[in-house]
N, C-alpha and C positions, 0 to 999 in steps of 0.2 A: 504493500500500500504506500504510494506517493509520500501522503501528509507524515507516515509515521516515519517514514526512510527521511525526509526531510528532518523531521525532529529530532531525530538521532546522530544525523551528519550538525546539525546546529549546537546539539552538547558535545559533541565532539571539538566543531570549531571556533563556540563560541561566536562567529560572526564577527572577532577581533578584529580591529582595525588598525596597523601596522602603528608604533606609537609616532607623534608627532605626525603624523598624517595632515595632510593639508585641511580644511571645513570648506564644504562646500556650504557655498553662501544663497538662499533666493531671498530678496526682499518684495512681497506681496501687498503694496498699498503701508497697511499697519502691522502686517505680520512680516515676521522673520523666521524661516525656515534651514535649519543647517543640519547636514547628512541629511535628508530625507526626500529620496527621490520621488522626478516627480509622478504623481498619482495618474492609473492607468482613467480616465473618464468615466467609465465603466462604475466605480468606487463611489464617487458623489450622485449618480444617477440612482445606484443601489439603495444611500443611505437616503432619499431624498423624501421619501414618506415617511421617514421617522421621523428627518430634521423638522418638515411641516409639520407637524404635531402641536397641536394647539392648545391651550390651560385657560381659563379664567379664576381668579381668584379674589373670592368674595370678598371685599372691603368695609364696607359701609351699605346704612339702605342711605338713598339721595335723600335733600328735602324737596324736590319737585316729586316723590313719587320713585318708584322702583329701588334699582339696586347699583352702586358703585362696584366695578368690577375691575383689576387691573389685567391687561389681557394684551396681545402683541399682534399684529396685522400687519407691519415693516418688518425694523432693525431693531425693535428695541418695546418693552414694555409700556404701557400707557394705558391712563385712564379713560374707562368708557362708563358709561350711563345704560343699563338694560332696561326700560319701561315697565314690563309685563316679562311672565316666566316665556319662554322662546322666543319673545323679541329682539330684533335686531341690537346690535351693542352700538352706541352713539359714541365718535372716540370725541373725549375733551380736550386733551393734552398732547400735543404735537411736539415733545421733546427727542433732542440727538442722542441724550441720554435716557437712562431708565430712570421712572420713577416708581416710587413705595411710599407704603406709612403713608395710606390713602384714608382720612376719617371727616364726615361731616360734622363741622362744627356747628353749637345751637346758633340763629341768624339763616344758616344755607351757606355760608361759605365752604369751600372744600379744603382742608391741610392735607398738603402732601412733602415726602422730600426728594430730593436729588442731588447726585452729586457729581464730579466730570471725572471722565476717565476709569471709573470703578476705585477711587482713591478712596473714598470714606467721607470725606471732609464734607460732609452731607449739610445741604442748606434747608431750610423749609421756605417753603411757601404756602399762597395762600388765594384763590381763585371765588371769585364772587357768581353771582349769578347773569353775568356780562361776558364771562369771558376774561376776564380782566384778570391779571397774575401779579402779585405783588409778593417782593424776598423779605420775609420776617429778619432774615438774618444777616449778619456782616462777613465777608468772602474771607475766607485764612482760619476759619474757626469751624468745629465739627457739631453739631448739631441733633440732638433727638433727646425721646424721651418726653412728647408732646402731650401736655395734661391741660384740664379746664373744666372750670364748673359749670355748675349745670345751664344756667344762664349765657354762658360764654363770655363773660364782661370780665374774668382772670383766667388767662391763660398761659401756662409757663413750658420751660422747655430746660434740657442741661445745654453745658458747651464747653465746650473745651479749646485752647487755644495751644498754636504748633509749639513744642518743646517742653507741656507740662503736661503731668500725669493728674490734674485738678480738673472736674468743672466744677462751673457754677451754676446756678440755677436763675433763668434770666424771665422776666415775666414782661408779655407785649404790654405798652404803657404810650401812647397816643400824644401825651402830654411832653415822654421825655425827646429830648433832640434827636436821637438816633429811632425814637418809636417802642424805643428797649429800657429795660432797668434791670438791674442785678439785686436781686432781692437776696442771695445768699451766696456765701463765698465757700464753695466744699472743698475736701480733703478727698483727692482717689474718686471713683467714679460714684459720684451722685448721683442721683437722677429722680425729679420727681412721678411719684405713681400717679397717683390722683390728686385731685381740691375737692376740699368738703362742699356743698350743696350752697352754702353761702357763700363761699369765695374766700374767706378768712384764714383757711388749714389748707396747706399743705401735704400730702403724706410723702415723707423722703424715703428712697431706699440706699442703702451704699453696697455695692457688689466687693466683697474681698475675692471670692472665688464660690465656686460651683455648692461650695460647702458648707459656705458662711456668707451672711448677709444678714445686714441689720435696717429696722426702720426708725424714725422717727416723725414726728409733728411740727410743722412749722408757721409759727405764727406769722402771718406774712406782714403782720403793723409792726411788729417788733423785732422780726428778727428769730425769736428765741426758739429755740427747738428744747423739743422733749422726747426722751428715746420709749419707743414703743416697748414693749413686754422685754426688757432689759433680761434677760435669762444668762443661766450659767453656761459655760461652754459653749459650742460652734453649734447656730441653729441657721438654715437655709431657710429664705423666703423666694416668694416667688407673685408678682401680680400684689393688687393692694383696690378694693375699692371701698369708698364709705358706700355704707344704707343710705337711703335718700332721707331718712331724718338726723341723720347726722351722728346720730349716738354710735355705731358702731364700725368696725373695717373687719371686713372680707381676706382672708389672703390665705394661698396657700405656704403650708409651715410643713418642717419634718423634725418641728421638735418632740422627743419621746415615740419615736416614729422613726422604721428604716424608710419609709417611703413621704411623699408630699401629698399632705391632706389638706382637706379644705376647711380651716377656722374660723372663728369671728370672736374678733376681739371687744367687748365692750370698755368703751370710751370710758365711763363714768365710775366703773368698779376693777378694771383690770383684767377681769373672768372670761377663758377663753371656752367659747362652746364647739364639738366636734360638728360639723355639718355633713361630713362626705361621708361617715362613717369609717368603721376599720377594713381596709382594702388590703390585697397583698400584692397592690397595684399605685405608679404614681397618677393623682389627681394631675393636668398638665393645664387646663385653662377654663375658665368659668367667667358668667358675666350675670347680671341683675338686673331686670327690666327697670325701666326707671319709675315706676311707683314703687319697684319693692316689693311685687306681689310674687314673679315666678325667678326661680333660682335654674340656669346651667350650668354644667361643667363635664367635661369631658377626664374620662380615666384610658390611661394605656395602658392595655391589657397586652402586654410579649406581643408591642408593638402595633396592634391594633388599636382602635378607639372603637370607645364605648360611650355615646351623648345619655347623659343622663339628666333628665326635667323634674323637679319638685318645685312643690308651693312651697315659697320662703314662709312667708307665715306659720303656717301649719307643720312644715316640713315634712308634710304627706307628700306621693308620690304622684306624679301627674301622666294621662297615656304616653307610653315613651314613643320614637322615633325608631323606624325599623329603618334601617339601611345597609347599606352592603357592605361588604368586609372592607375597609381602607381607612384613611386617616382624615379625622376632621380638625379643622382649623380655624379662625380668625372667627369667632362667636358675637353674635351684636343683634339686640333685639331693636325691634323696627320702634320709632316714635312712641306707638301707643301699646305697645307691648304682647303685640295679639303675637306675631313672627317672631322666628328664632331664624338668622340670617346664617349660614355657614361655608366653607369651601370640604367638598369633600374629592380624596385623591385613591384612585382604586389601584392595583396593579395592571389591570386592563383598561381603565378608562381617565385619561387628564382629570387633574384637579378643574374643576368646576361649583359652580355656587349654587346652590340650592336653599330652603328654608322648610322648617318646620311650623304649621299652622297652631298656635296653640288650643283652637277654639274646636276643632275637627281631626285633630290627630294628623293632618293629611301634610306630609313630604311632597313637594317640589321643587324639581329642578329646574330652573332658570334658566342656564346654558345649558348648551352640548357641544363641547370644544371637538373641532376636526382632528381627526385621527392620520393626518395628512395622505388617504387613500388604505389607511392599515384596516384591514378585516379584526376588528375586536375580537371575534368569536377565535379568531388563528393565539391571538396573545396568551401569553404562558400569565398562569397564576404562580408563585411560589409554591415552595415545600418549608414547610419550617421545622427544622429537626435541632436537634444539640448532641454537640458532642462532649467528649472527657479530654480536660487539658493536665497536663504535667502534676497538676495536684490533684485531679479527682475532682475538678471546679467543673461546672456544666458550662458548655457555653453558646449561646444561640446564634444560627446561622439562620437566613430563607434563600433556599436554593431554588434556582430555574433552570431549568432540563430542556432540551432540544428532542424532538423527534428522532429514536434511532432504529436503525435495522437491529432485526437479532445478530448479537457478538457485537455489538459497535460498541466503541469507547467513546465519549467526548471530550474534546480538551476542556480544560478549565480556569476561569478569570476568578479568582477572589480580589472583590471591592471591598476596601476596607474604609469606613467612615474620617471623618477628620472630629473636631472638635478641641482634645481627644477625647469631650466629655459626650458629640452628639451620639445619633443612636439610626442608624438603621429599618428606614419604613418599608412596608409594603404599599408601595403606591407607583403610581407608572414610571416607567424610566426607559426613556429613547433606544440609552445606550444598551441596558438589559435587553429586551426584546429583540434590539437587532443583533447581538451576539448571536443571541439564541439562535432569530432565524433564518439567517444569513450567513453567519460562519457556524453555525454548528456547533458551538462550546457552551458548556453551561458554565451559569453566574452563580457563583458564592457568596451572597452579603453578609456578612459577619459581624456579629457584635461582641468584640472580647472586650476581656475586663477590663474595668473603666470607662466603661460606656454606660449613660444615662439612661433611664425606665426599668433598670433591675435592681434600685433601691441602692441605698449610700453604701452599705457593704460592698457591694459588686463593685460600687462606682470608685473607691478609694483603694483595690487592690493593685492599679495601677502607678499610685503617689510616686514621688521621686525617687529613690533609690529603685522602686520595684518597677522600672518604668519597661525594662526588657522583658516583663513577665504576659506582657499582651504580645509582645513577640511571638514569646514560647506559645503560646495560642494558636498562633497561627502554623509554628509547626508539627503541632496535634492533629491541627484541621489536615495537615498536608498526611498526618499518618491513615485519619479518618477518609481521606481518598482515595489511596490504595486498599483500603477493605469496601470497596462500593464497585460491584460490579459492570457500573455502565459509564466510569469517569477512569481519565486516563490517566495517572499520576505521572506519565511522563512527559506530558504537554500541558505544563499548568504555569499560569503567566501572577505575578501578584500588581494591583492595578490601588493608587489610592490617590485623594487631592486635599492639601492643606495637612495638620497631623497625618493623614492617612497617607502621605505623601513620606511624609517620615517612616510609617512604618512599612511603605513601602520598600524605600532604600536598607529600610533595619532587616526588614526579612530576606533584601538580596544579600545583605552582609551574611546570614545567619545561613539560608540554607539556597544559595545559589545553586549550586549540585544537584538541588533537585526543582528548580525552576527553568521555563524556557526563557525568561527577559522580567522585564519590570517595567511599568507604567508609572512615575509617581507627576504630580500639577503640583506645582510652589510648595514644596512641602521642607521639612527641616532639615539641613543636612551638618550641624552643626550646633548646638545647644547652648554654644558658650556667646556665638556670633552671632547666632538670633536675639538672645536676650538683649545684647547689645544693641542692635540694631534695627528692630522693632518699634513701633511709635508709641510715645513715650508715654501716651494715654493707656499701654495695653501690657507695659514691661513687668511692676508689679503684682496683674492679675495673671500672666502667666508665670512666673517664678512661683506664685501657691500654688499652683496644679505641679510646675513639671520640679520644683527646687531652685534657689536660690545657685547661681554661681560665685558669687562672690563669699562663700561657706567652702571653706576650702573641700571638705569632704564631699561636697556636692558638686564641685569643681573638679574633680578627682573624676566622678561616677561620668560627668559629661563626657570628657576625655574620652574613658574607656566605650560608651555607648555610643558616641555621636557617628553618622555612619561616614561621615568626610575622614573622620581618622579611621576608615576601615572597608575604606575601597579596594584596596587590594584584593580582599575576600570577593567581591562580584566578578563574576567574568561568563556572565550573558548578557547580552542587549537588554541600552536602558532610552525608554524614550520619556523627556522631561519637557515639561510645559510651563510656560511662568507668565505673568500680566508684568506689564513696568510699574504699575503704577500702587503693586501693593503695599500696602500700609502695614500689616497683619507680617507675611512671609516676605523680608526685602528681597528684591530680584538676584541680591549679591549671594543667595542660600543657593540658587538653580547654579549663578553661573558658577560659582566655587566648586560643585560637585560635578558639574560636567566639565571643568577643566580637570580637575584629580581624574574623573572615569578615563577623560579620552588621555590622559597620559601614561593609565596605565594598560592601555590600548583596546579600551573596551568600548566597539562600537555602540556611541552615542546620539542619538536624534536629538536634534534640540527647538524647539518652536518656542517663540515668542511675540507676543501682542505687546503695540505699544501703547494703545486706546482700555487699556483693560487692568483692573486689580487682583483681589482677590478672588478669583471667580470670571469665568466668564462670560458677559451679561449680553452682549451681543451676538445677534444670530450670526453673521458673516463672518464671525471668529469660531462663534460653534460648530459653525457648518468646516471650519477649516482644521480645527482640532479631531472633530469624530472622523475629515477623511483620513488623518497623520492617523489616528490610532487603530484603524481599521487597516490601514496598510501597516502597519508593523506588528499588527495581533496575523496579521494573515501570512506574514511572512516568520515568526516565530513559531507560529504552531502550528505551518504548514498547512492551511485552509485556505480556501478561496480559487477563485476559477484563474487569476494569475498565476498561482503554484503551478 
């Protein structure tokens, strides 16, 4: 057989590229492409009804009526307006770039943000019922975290400015010169949640890390702040709203809890009451219609969502919501409380916005985002199984399987998350589906330890010193693929973006030997030279996740783990991706590990956007990326009608 005689001759040669080899160079508009020849036509034609593939994502309901959805018909994300549930989507917002953090404020105004080049440095604005667009913000400074009462006459937001790890918390004010005021001057990343119903309170949150966070109240005439349920040890928040009479806040908490429940705090005695009940699941998002009458929130159940409706009052149980297996998102009931507004995302169908009736029990969908020519019924649902890693830990994968003949093996991508705290959904994904039914390899998404919705235990087995141990995961999983009789453990590629991009490089250091290549997008190659060089809004909340450098012991542990000091060990093809403009992963982490790789003659593909940050937000980069990765998955594992 071709592909496997291919795969064999490829561990054999490695695909080495002679060291000091010249880079061949293309420059494509905003993209740079080096090693990586060019693509037969054939490849982008293939990929072209995935790339079409269309999402909406519920926002807000309008104040003329319907539903704010963010959704893309160009190059780039933008707000549209849907009337009625399958009406046409109206677009608002004609920007170069993408926008988000789409919410109508009380008046009808619309707040949205954006920011250039995928950098972060997000500005907001703020769009009337004309059409008319005005920047709340001043240009050099980053921007979110958009709060207001109920009224809309206070409205605040954080910010932060280039070279400090501080915001502050800045409230729109008509009166002052700039249109702005800084009502509060924070330490570390502030950000306010809510404003009480009068306008007066404030509720602040401060993020340390995944683990730890604390609130407080701020009196906005004065200044003074007051620390919310001051508790002993590290308690993790998450979200914050008052009751619409003011007495109490909503928030989810995992104090006395390995998981995140949904609380309420009373204002006037300190007493917290459980609302979610005890789950062996985290609570992840909830909202309160604004009298106060019906209560949601969603639980992730090993990755799926669960919407669950009670009467706040009563905290009886109200008809619930049947929907299909995938993940729901971004919760907001309509003006008068009758809707429950949401996006929901399947493995076979684009995230799209739909609502729950609360008066008739009856779910609709809104949209139905195009499948860019894909047969839905053709689309692979996962498998979600768990295996046993080094210690006896379970650990959850959802795998998707290609069609095979009897005896056939498929090669195998394992996607591994970034974060390193996110998690892993069942929800559509382009690139999934087309592996699947295009090249014939089945996907691995994996959630090893330290990853989010399997409770704080799970989540902290990763902390610094143990940070090689979601490694070792992965090469469990690699042992769990040689006892599966329809996967090929000789044709297995490891593929991740952002941390996942890390542990991509970590797992070709680790068990290269038994990989065909690597895949990692901006990811870490260098622990010591990240922290340093990361923005500076972000430097201390990553040192509590991964360790401090400057602790010599922890300084020690980088050295030996970081995969730049341990390129020697890879010697399969690695193809690397990076935006110029990230703030998160600096471009200096790609280009440092692709100069080590290609020196020690280990053919490198290198692609870079210079319009792009973290993430790649624009379609004509995506479309450029899935064809490099589809010609380098096709040439490592030997698949595809060019072999």
């Amino acid at each position: 057989m071709f592909a496997l005689s291919l795969a064999l001759a490829l561990s054999t040669s490695t695909l080495a590229l002679a060291q000091n080899a010249p880079v061949e160079r293309r420059e494509i508009g905003n993209q740079i492409l080096e090693n990586v020849p060019t693509a037969d036509p054939a490849i982008r034609a293939g990929l072209a009804r995935y790339q079409n593939a269309r999402s909406a994502s519920f926002q807000d309901w309008a104040a003329g009526g319907g539903m704010l959805v963010v959704t893309r018909f160009g190059n780039t994300n933008q707000i549209h307006q849907v009337a009625a549930p399958g009406a046409d989507r109206s677009q608002l917002t004609f920007h170069d770039e993408p926008v988000s953090g789409v919410h109508t404020l009380p008046g009808g105004e619309v707040l949205f943000s954006k920011d250039t080049g995928g950098d972060e440095w997000f500005q907001l604005f703020v769009r009337d019922a004309s059409g008319k667009e005005v920047q709340l913000t001043e240009a050099g400074t980053r921007n979110q975290s958009p709060a207001w009462s109920g009224d809309g006459k206070v409205l605040v937001w954080s910010r932060a400015t280039k070279g400090s790890a501080n915001y502050d918390v800045v409230m729109r004010d008509p009166s002052a010169p700039d249109g702005r005021r800084v009502i509060f001057k924070g330490e570390g990343q502030v950000s306010p949640i809510d404003v009480s119903p009068d306008g007066k309170t404030v509720l602040l949150g401060r993020y340390y890390s995944i683990g730890e966070s604390k609130r407080w109240l701020l009196d906005v005439a004065s200044g003074k702040t007051t620390e919310l349920n001051p508790a002993k040890g590290k308690v993790s928040y998450d979200g914050g709203l008052f009751t619409p009479d003011g007495k109490s806040i909503l928030m989810l908490s995992d104090e006395g809890s390995d998981f995140m429940r949904l609380v309420e705090f009373d204002l006037a005695t300190g007493k917290k009451h459980l609302v979610s009940g005890e789950r062996p699941w985290d609570v992840e998002d909830f909202k309160l219609s604004k009298d106060g009458r019906v209560l949601a929130y969603v639980v992730n159940e090993d990755g799926y969502s669960k919407l669950v409706v009670q009467d706040f009052r009563t905290r009886r149980a109200l008809p619930q919501p049947t929907l299909p297996g995938g993940v729901v998102s971004n919760l907001a009931f309509s003006e008068d409380g009758s809707k429950l507004g949401f996006s929901l995302a399947t493995p076979t169908a684009a995230s799209d916005a739909w609502s729950f009736d609360l008066s008739n029990g009856q779910v609709t969908r809104w949209t139905a985002s195009e499948l860019g020519g894909l047969d839905a019924k053709a689309l692979v649902s996962p498998e979600l199984v768990r295996f046993s890693s080094f210690d006896k830990r379970s650990i959850p994968a959802f795998v998707y399987k290609p069609k095979l003949a009897a005896g056939q093996k498929a090669p195998v991508i394992i996607d591994i998350h970034g974060g390193p705290e996110g998690q892993s959904r069942p929800v559509f994904n382009p690139f999934h589906q087309h592996t699947v039914a295009e090249l014939g390899a089945a996907v691995i998404v994996t959630n090893v330890r330290g990853s989010s919705g399997y409770g704080k235990t799970f989540l902290n087995l990763d902390n610094a010193e143990k940070r090689e141990d979601s490694v070792k995961d992965i090469g469990a999983l690699l042992d769990w693929i040689k006892t599966q009789p329809d996967l090929d453990p000789n044709r297995v590629v490891v593929y991740g973006q952002s941390y996942g991009g890390y542990m991509s490089l970590a797992v070709m250091t680790h068990y290269s030997d038994r990989l065909a290549g690597g895949v990692e997008r901006y990811g870490i190659s260098n622990f010591v030279s990240f922290l340093q060089n990361t923005e500076a809004y972000r430097r201390d909340l990553r040192r509590a996740e991964y360790g401090d450098e400057r602790d010599p012991k922890m300084l020690k542990a980088f050295e030996t783990i970081s995969p730049l000091n341990n390129v020697s060990r890879i010697t399969k093809p690695m193809l690397v991706m990076q935006g110029w403009n990230d703030p998160r992963v600096p471009k200096s982490e790609s280009d440092q590990v692709v100069a080590k790789l290609r020196e020690k003659g280990v053919e490198t593909w290198y692609v870079q956007f210079k319009d792009e940050g973290h993430g790649f937000a624009k379609k004509i980069n995506n479309d450029r990326r899935r064809e490099v990765e589809t010609q380098f998955l096709q040439r490592v594992l030997g698949t595809g009608a060019s072999q």
